[in-house]
ZATIKE-943300 format. One record per residue (C-alpha): residue number from 1; x, z, y; chain; residue in one letter. Coordinates in steps of 0.5 Angstrom, whole numbers. Layout:
REM ZATIKE-943300
- NUM:X:Z:Y:A:A;
...
This chain:
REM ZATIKE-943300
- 1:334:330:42:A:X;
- 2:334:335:36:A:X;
- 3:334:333:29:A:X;
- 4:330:339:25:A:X;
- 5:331:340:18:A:X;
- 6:328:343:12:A:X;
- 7:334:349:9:A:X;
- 8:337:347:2:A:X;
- 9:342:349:-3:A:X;
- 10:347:343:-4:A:X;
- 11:352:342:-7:A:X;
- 12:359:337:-4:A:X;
- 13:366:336:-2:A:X;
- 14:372:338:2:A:X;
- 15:372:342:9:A:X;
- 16:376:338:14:A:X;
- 17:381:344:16:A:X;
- 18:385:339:20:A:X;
- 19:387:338:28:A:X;
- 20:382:336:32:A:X;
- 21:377:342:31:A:X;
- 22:372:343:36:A:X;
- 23:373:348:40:A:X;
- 24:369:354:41:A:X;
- 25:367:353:49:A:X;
- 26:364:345:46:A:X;
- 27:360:349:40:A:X;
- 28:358:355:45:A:X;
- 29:356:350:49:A:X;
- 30:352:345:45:A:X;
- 31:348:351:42:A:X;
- 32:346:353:49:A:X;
- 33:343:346:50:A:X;
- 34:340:347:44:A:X;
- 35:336:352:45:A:X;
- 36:334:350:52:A:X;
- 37:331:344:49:A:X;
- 38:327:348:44:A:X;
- 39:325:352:50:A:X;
- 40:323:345:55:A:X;
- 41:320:340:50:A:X;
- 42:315:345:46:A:X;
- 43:311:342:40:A:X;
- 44:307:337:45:A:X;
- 45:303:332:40:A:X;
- 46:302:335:34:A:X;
- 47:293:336:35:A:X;
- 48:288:330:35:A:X;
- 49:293:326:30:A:X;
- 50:290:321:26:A:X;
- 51:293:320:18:A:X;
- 52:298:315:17:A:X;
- 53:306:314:20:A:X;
- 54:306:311:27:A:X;
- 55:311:310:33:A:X;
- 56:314:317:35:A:X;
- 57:315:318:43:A:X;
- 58:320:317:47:A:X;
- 59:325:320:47:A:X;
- 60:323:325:54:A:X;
- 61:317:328:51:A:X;
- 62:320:327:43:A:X;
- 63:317:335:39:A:X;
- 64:322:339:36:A:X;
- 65:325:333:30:A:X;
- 66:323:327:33:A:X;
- 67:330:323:32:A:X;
- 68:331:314:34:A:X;
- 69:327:310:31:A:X;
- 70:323:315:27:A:X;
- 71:315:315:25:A:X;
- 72:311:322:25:A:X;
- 73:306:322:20:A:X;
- 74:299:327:19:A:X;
- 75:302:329:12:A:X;
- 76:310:330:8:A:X;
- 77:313:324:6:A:X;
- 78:317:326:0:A:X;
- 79:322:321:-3:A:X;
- 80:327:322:-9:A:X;
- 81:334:320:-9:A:X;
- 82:336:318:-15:A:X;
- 83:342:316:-18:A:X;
- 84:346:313:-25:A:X;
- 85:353:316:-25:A:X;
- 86:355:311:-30:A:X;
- 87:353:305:-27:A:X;
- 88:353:308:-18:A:X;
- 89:345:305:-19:A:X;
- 90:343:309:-13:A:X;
- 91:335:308:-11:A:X;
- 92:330:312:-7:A:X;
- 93:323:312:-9:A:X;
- 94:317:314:-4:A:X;
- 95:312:317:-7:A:X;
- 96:307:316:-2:A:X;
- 97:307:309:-3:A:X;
- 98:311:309:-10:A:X;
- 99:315:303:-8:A:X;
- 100:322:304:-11:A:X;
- 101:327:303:-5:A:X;
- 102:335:300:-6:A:X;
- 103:341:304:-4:A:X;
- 104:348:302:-2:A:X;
- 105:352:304:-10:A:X;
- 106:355:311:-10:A:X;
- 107:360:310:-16:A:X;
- 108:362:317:-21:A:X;
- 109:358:322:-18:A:X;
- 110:359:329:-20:A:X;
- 111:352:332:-17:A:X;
- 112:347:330:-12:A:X;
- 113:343:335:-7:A:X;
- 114:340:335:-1:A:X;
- 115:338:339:5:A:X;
- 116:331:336:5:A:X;
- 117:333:329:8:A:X;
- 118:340:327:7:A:X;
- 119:343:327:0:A:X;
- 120:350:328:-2:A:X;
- 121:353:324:-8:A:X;
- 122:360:328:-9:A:X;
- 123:366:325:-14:A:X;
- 124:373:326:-14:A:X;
- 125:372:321:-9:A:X;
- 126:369:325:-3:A:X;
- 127:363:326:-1:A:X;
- 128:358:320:0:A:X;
- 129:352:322:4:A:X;
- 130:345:318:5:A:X;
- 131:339:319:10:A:X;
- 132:333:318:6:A:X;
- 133:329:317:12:A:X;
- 134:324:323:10:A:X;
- 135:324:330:13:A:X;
- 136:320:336:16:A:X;
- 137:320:340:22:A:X;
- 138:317:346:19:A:X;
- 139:314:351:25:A:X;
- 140:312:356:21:A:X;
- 141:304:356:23:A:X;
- 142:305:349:24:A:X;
- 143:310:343:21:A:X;
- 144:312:335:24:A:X;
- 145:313:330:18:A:X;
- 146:318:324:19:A:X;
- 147:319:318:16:A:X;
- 148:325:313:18:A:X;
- 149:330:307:15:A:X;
- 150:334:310:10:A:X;
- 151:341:309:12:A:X;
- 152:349:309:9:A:X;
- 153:352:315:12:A:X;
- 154:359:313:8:A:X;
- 155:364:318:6:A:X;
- 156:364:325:10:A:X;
- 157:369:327:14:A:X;
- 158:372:332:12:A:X;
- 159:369:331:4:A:X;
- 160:374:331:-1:A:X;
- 161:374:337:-5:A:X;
- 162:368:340:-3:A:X;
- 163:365:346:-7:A:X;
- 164:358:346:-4:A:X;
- 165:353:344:3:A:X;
- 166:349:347:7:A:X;
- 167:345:345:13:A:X;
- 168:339:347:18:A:X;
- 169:336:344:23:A:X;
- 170:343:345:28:A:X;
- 171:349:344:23:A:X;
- 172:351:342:16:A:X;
- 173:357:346:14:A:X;
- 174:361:344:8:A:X;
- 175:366:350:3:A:X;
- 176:371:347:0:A:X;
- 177:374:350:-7:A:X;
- 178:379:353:-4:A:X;
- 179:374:358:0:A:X;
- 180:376:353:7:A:X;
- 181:369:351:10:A:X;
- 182:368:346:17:A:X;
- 183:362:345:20:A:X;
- 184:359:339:22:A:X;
- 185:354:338:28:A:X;
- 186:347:335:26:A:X;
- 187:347:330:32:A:X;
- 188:354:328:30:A:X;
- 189:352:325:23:A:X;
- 190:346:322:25:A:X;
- 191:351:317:29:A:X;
- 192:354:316:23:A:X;
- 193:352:309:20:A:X;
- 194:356:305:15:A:X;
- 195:356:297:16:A:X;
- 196:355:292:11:A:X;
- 197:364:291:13:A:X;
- 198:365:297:10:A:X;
- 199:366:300:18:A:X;
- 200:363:306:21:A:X;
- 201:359:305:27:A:X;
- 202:361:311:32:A:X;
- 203:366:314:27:A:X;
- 204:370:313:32:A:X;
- 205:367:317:38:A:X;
- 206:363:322:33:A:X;
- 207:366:329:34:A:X;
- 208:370:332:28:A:X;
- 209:368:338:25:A:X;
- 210:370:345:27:A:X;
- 211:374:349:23:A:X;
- 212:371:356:20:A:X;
- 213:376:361:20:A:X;
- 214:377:365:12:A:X;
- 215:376:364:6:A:X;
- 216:370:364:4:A:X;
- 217:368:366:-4:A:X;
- 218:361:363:-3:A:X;
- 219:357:358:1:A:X;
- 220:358:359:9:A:X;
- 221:350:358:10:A:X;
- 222:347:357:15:A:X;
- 223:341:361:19:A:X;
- 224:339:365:24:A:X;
- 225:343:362:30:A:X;
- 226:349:364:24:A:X;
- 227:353:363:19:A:X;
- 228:353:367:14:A:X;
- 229:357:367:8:A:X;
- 230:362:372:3:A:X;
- 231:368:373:5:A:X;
- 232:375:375:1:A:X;
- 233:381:379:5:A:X;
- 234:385:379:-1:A:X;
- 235:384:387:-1:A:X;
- 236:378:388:-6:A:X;
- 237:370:386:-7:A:X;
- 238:368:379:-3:A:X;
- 239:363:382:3:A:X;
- 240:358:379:8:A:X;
- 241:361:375:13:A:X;
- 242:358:373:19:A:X;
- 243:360:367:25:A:X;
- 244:357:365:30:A:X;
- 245:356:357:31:A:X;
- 246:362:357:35:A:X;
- 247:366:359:30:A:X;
- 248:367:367:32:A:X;
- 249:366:372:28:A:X;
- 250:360:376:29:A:X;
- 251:358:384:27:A:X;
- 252:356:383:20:A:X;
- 253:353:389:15:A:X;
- 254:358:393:10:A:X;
- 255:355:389:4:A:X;
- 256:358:388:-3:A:X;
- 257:358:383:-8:A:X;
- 258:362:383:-14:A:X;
- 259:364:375:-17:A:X;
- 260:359:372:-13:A:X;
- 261:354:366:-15:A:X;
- 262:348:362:-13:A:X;
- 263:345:362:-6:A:X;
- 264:338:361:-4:A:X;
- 265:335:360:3:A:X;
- 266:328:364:4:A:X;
- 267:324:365:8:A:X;
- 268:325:373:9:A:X;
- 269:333:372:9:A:X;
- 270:339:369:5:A:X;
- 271:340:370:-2:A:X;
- 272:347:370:-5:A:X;
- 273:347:372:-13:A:X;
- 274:352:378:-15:A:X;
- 275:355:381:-21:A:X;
- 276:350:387:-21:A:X;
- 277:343:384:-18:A:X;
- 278:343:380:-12:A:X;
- 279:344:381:-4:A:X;
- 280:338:379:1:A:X;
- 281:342:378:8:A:X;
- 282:335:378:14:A:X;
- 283:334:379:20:A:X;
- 284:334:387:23:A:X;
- 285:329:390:25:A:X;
- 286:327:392:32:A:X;
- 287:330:399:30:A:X;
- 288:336:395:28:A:X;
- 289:336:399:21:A:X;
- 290:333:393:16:A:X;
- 291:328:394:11:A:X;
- 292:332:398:7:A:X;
- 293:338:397:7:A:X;
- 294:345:398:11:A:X;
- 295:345:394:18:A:X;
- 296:350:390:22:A:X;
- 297:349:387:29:A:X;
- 298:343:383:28:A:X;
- 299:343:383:20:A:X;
- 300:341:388:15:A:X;
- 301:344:387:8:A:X;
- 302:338:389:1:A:X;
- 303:341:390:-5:A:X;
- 304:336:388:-11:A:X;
- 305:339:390:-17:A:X;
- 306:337:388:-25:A:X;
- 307:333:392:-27:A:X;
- 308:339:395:-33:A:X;
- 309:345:393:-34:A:X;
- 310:345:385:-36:A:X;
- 311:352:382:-41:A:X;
- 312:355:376:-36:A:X;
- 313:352:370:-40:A:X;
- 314:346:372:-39:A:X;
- 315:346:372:-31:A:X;
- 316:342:368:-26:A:X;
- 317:349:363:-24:A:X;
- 318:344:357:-19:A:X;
- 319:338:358:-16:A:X;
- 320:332:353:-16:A:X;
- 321:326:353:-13:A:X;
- 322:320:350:-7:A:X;
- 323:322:349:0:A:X;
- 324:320:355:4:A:X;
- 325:317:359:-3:A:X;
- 326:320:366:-4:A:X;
- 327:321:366:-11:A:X;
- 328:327:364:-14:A:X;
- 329:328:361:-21:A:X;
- 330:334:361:-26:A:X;
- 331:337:360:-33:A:X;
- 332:338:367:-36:A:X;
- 333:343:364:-43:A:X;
- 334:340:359:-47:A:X;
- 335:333:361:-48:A:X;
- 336:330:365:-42:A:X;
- 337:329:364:-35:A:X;
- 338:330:369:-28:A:X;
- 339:324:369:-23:A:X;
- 340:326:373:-17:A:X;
- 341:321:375:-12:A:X;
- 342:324:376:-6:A:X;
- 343:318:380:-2:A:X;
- 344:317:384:-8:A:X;
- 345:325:386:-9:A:X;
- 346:323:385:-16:A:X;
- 347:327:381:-22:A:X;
- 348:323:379:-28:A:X;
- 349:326:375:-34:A:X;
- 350:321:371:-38:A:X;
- 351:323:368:-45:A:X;
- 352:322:361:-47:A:X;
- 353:326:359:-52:A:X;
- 354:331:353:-50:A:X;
- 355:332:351:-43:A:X;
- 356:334:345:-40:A:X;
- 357:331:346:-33:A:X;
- 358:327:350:-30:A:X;
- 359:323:351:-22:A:X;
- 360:316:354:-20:A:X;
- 361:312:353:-13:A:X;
- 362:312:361:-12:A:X;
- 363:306:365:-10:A:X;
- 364:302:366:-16:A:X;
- 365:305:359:-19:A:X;
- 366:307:358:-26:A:X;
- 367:314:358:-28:A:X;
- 368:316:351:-30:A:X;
- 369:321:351:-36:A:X;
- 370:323:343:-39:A:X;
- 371:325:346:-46:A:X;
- 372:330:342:-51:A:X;
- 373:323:339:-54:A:X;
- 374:323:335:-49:A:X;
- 375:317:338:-46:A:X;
- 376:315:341:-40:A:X;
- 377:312:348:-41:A:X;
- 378:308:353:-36:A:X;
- 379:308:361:-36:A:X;
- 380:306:366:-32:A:X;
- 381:312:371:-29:A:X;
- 382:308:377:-29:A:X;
- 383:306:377:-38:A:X;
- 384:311:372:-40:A:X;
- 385:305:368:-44:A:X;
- 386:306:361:-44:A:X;
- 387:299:358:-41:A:X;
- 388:300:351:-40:A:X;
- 389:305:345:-44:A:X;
- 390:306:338:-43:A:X;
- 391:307:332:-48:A:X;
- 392:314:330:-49:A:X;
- 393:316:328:-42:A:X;
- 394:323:325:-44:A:X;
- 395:326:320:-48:A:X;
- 396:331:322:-53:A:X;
- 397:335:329:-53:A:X;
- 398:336:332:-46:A:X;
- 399:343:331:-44:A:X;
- 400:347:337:-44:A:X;
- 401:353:335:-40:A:X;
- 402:351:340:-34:A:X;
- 403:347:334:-30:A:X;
- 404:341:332:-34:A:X;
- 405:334:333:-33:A:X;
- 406:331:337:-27:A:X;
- 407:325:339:-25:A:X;
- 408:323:339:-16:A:X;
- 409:318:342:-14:A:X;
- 410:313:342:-8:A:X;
- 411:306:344:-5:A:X;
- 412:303:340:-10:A:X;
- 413:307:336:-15:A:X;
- 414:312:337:-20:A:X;
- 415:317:332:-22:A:X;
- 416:322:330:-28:A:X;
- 417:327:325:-29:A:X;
- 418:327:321:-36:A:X;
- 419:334:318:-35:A:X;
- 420:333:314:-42:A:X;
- 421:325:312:-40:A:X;
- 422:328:310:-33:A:X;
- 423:322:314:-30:A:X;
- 424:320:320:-26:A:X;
- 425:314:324:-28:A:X;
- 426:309:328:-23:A:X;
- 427:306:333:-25:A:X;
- 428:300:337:-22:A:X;
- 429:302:343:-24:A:X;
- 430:296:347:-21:A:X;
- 431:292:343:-26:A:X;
- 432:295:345:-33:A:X;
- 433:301:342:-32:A:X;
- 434:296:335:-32:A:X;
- 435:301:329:-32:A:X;
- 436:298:325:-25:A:X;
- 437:303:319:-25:A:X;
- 438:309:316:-29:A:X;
- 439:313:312:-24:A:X;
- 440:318:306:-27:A:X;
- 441:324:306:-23:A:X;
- 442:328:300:-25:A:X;
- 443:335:305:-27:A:X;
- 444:336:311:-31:A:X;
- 445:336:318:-26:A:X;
- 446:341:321:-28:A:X;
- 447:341:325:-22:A:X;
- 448:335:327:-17:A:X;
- 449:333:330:-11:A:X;
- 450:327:330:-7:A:X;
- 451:327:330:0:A:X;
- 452:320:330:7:A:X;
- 453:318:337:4:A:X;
């Protein structure tokens, strides 16, 4: 069976360079199954489903998704993972029922994210990984929802040192600082189960990483049956770099990016972020020429410019946004945001005066900026007017040491951690910023991440 996974920026630990890597003829190999199974067991089970969790089919007539053990439920069942790094508190709360989930202590974290159903709590330690027990199987016209136990994974192999982590629905690939990358199958983590001895089960027969050759100046992203990143030869300006999943290099694009930062995964290509703008990395079209930029076997690299020269202080450095919306947002200084539209190739800036957090859903949603006021405001990206506010949402000032307050989005809610009110507000964000709930959860949220979307 396979474990399909909603795509997400993440940000870990250290590759695992080491011997041992899985050989490439393993990995050509492993992925040739994959694609067979996708093929032989369909989407079957998905028409006539009641609302409510129930058991998943066995094993041999499982959908694309369906893991051990798990439930598939009419609707997402999202959850956020929350963590207090002074204190490795670490809870998962399930919005669907409200009820606030205990989780193994994850002490000195640095940053927490997700790739919609693991998270990653990385510290000078290495790299501690979570399952949340709730993902997505998004189909395109249709998607599978899942819930299960939340487990310890424990370290991850090969974590220690990490910069970022990305997955998909295949594998989970890890860029170290020094520009190292190793690239881990899903099936093989999924084994992974720290035991209240502080054992691991199965690490001992769990494949290790493969190790991906070059030095990577960007996340090694997964997509497309690929793996795509920046690489640096030493001789210049990084350029796009793709693999394939069994590590060999493939035909990429003749594609630059000066002093690359951020990345994105949208539902038209992979964005990084660069000096000059951004570069949008799609699939070919079937001429092979792209949409209007230069190809490279099966890929084609656009360059979206800023619209005039931007100082380097200003620029968009990490992207957030909703799970499978095409519309990126960023800080741009202290006192503005970028909104990216991806489909339309165009950069807005809006000015908003102080931001903490910033975040939207996309598709003609308002941009969602959490000022130092410690409220939540609305604004619309085409005018730049301010259409919506909140009352104060947190408590105190926001922390400013890079790790405070976040806004998550998805289809329908927005939420923000008050790590002094240890609550998490939902907002209905197509109802003027309405505040539907106030959740207590028991610890300061310090970090926070949603998983199910």
């Amino acid at each position: 069976m396979v474990s399909l996974l909603v795509r997400r920026n993440v940000h870990s630990a250290a590759p695992d360079t080491g011997p041992g890597a899985l050989n490439a003829t393993a990995w050509a190999s492993a992925a040739a199954l994959t694609a067979l199974t996708l093929l032989t067991t369909g989407c079957t089970g998905q028409d006539g489903e009641t609302s409510g969790a129930k058991p998943g089919p066995p094993a041999s007539a499982a959908p694309h998704g369906y893991v051990e053990g798990a439930q598939e439920a009419a609707e997402p069942q999202p959850r956020l993972m929350l963590n207090d790094p002074g204190t490795g508190d670490t809870r998962v709360l399930d919005l669907v029922t409200g009820k606030v989930h205990r989780a193994p202590r994850s002490d000195g974290a640095t940053a927490l994210g997700t790739d919609g159903r693991f998270g990653y709590l990385h510290s000078a330690d290495g790299l501690h990984a979570l399952d949340s027990g709730a993902w997505t199987v998004d189909h395109g016209d249709h998607a599978h929802y899942y819930r299960a136990a939340i487990r310890d994974l424990g370290r991850l192999p090969g974590g220690a040192g990490a910069r970022y982590v990305r997955g998909d629905a295949a594998v989970t690939a890890v860029t170290g600082a020094d520009g190292r990358a190793s690239v881990h199958r899903r099936t093989e983590l999924e084994k992974l189960e720290k035991t209240g001895t502080g054992q691991r089960k199965n690490a001992d027969t769990a494949a290790r990483p493969l190790a991906l050759t070059g030095v990577h100046r960007a996340a090694v992203v997964p997509y497309a049956d690929h793996l795509l990143t920046l690489d640096d030869d030493g001789t210049g300006t990084p350029k796009v770099a793709v693999y394939d999943r069994a590590g060999k290099r493939a035909e990429a694009p003749d594609a630059p990016c000066a002093d690359p930062r951020g990345d994105a995964v949208t539902r038209r290509g992979v964005v990084f972020g660069c000096a000059d703008g951004a570069l949008l990395i799609q699939r070919a079209t079937k001429d092979g020429k792209g949409d209007k930029g230069g190809s490279g076997g099966g890929f084609t690299a656009v360059r979206i410019p800023y619209r005039t020269e931007v100082p380097t202080a200003e620029r968009a450095v990490s992207f957030r946004h909703r799970p499978g919306s095409d519309t990126l947002t960023a800080p741009s200084g202290d006192r503005a945001v970028w909104a990216l539209d991806v489909g339309a190739r165009t950069w807005t800036r809006v000015r908003t005066g102080p931001v903490v957090a910033v975040n939207t859903a996309g598709e003609g949603s308002p941009l969602l900026v959490l000022q130092n006021d410690g409220a939540l405001h609305g604004y619309d990206i085409a005018t730049g007017a301010r259409v919506s506010r909140t009352e104060r949402l947190l408590t105190g000032a926001p922390d400013g040491g890079g790790t405070g307050p976040v806004v998550e989005v998805d289809r329908s809610r927005a939420y923000v951690n008050d790590p002094a009110g240890s609550r998490v507000h939902e907002i209905d964000y197509n109802d003027r910023l309405r505040l539907a709930r106030t959740l207590d959860v028991g610890m300061k949220p310090v970090l926070m991440v949603e998983t199910g979307r």
